[in-house]
Every structure is written in C-alpha cells, then in structure tokens.
Steps between C-alpha positions, in 0.01 A plus 500: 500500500513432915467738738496554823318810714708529827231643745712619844458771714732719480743628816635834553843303505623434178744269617181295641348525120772352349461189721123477389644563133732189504258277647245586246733494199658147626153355507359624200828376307422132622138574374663562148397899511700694253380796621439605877293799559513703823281791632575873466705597800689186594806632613290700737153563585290794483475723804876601593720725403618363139778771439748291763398203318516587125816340357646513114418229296905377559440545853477197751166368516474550103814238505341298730235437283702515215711147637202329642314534137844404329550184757148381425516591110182698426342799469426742813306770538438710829410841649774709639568871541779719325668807575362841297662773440255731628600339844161289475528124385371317157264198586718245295466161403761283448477233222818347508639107429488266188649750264292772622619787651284831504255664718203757465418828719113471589346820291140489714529657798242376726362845652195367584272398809672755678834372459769669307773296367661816299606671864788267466536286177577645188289360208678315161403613135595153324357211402705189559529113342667247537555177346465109662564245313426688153173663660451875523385576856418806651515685808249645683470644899172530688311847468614475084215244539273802435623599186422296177706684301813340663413168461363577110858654475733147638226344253611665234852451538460169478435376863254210557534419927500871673645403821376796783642481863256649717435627855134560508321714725228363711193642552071459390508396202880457356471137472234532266707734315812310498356208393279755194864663367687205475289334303372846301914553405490166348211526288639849415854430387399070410814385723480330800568681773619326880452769739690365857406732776617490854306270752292677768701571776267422721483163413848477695435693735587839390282791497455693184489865579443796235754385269408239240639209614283199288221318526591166308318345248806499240345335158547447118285642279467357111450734213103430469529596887422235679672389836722240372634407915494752820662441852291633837610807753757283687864456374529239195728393213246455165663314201310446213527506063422745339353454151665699281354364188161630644645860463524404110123386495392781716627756225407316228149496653503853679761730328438794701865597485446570109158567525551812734478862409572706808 
C-alpha cells in the first residue's frame, strides 16, 4: 500500500489548515498515495484556546476534509478537536474518504513534562480500525505512543499499518524517544506503524512555546522495527510502500501477539 505522511505546521486558524490539507492531499494523490496521514492537531495547533475551536465531526472543517479526500479518492486521516460534554473537547481524528468514514478519541492523555492535556480534552475509551483497500488499519494519537498495550490491542483486531498523528513535544532527549517508541510499537504489535508528526515550527519561523507543537522527523517503522523512510524537522510530504507481506513474515517469525501472557 502507498502512503503519504503530510508533515505541516499547524495554524491556530483552521481555515488556514485546511489550505495546507488540500495541497497535501492533491499532491500525494498524483504520487498514487491511497492513504494521506496528517499530524495530531491539524485543524489547530497546540497552545490556544481549543474549546472555540472544537467542532462536531459534521461540522465545517470535518466537511472540508471530508470533500477534499472524496475529490482526490483516498483515504485521510488528520488531527482535529471535538466538542465534550463535560464542556472540555475530545482530541479526535478524522479518518474519512475511500469508503471510510470513522474516527477515534485519543485515550492517552499526555500529562507529562509539565504539561497537562486533561485540563481541557477529554480522553476516548475505544479502540478504532479501519479498512483501505481490504487492510485493517489502526489508529493511534501521540502520547498512546507510551502504551504497548494499545498497539498489542489494534494488533489483535486485525490491524497491520497503525497510523498515529502526532504533535510531539520538544525537549532533551524526545527525539531519541520518538524515534525508540515508534519503532518499539511495531515490534510490539508486528504492524507497521507511520507515525506523521508536525514539523518544527521553528523551521518556519514560528516559535514553539510550552505547548507541544512538533519537532518533525515523521517516519515508517516495519514490524522487525526498523526505519523503513523518515522526513527531517522542516515541513515535508513522505510517500512511500509499505510492505504488508512483511507483517505476515514478521509474525510468522516473531509471534509475540500469541506468544504473550500479560
């Protein structure tokens, strides 16, 4: 299968985002992607006030993305926030285009390195697939790159690409880390996993403040864990196959979803 990681650097205007989504979708079609994968928080970056900017999943910028990935007949997936109940939002992704329609509610919080997303998101409690092209794929955002247990989950229902959106915090030593937990889900669950995080905003001029606003280096991961292809801090459109048939040979070779007892 082709995708393509859609590295951008997210605005506060979402109006602004959906620009940078079109653009990105309309070249990765001509590429011959059938999948495009944007970071966690495209709509809007980190670092306002999401509540103003959370929308339902029928709301505007949801059908905006909905028509481009419809126009361009693939598969999109992208970060966007949600109104919750509670009067906080849900940290959503879309997946939406080429007979898919669905989206998942990121269940790690990331209260961590001082920052604490659960002030104002509300977390999800589901797992979520989807299918391309006959191919179970899962979803995964960000922080749930933390957990194995998530990704052994999507493994065992059937997924073999775990796409995860991100918006990575900066900071000593995170690259090393984001680089270590990609490639430590795939050799946990034996899927691929492309994780497409948001470019450093500094690379365009933009500061990154507390919030975690990305530091780049979107890649694919195979299911033995090695770094299949990887993009740099600045803004960037990867597109690359993903061997599928090596998540068969992985599991045949390293079946640590059946071998597993906790």
């Amino acid at each position: 299968m082709r995708i393509a990681l859609a590295q951008i650097v997210s605005t506060p205007s979402p109006a602004e985002n959906l620009e940078l989504v079109s653009a990105q979708v309309t070249a990765a079609a001509a590429d011959g992607a059938r999948v495009v994968v944007f970071p966690e928080a495209t709509m809007c970056c980190f670092g306002v006030r999401l509540g103003p900017v959370a929308e339902p999943l029928d709301g505007p910028w949801a059908t905006g993305v909905r028509e481009i990935a419809a126009d361009a007949g693939l598969t999109v997936v992208a970060g966007m926030f949600t109104p919750d109940p509670d009067g906080r939002v849900r940290n959503t992704l879309l997946a939406t285009g080429g007979g898919v329609e669905a989206h998942y509610d990121k269940i790690h919080l990331f209260d961590a390195f001082g920052f604490a997303e659960s002030d104002t998101v509300a977390p999800g409690s589901e797992i979520a697939t989807i299918t391309v092209d006959g191919v179970t794929v899962g979803l995964a955002t960000c922080y749930d790159l933390r957990f194995p247990g998530l990704f052994q989950k999507l493994g065992d229902a059937g997924a073999r690409l775990v796409l995860t959106p991100a918006s990575w915090g900066a900071g000593p030593g995170k690259r090393e880390q984001w680089d270590l937990l990609v490639r430590a889900r795939a050799l946990d669950s034996t899927c691929v996993v492309a994780a497409c995080d948001q470019a450093d905003p500094t690379t365009v001029g933009r500061e990154r403040g507390r919030a975690p606003t990305g530091i780049g280096a979107s890649l694919v991961a195979s299911p033995f864990g090695a770094i299949v292809a990887q993009l740099g801090e600045e803004p960037g459109l990867l597109v690359t196959d993903v061997d599928l048939d090596g998540v068969d040979a992985a599991r045949r070779a390293i079946p640590v979803l059946a071998n597993r007892r906790f």
